[in-house]
C-alpha positions as CSV (number, residue, x, y, z in Angstrom):
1,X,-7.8,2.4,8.0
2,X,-8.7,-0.8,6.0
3,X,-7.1,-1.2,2.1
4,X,-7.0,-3.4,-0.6
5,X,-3.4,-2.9,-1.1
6,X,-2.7,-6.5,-0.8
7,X,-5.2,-7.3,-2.9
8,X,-3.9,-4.9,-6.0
9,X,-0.2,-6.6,-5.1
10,X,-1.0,-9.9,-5.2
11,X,-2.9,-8.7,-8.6
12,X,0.4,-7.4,-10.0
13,X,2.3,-10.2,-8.7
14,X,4.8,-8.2,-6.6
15,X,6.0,-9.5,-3.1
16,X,5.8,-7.3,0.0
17,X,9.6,-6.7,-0.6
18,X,9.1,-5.6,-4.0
19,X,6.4,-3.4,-3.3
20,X,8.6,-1.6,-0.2
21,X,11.6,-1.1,-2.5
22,X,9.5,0.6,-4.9
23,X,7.8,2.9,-2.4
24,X,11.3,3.3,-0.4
25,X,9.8,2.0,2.5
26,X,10.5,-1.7,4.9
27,X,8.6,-4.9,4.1
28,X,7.3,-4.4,7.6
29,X,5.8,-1.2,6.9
30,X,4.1,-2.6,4.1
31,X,3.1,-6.1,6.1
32,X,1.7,-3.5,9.0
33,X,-0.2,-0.9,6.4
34,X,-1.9,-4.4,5.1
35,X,-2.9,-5.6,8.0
36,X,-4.1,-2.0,9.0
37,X,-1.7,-1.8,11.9
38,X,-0.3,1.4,10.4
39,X,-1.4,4.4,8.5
40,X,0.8,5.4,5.7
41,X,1.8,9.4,5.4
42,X,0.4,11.8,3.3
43,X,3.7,11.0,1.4
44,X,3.5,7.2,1.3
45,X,-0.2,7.5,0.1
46,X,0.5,9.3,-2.8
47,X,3.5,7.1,-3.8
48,X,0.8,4.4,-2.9
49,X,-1.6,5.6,-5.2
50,X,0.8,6.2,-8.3
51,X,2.2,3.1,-8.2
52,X,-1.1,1.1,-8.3
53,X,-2.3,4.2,-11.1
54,X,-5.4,3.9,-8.6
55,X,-7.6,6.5,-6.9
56,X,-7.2,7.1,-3.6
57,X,-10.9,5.9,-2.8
58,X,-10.6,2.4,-4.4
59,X,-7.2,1.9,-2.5
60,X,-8.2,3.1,1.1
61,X,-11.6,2.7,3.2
62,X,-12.1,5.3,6.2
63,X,-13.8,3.3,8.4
């Protein structure tokens, strides 16, 4: 699934490492959910999606 996560990120001026510690998750799971290597959760979306105060459609692309 493709997403502009690093895009809003690199907007808020947060590292990857930031970014994980905030969501609870690795830097690697955030490096693989950018490069769309990895599918977040259900979970990890919605933590994802309240911490950029975005809605899920501008965030993630089905392809």
């Amino acid at each position: 699934m493709k997403n502009n996560i690093k895009k809003l990120r690199t907007e808020k001026r947060i590292s990857q490492q930031k970014l994980a510690e905030n969501l609870g998750v690795s830097r690697q799971t955030i490096n693989s959910i950018e490069k769309g290597r990895f599918d977040p959760s259900l979970r990890l979306t919605i933590k994802i999606v309240r911490f950029f105060d975005k809605d899920l459609q501008s965030i993630f692309k089905i392809d």
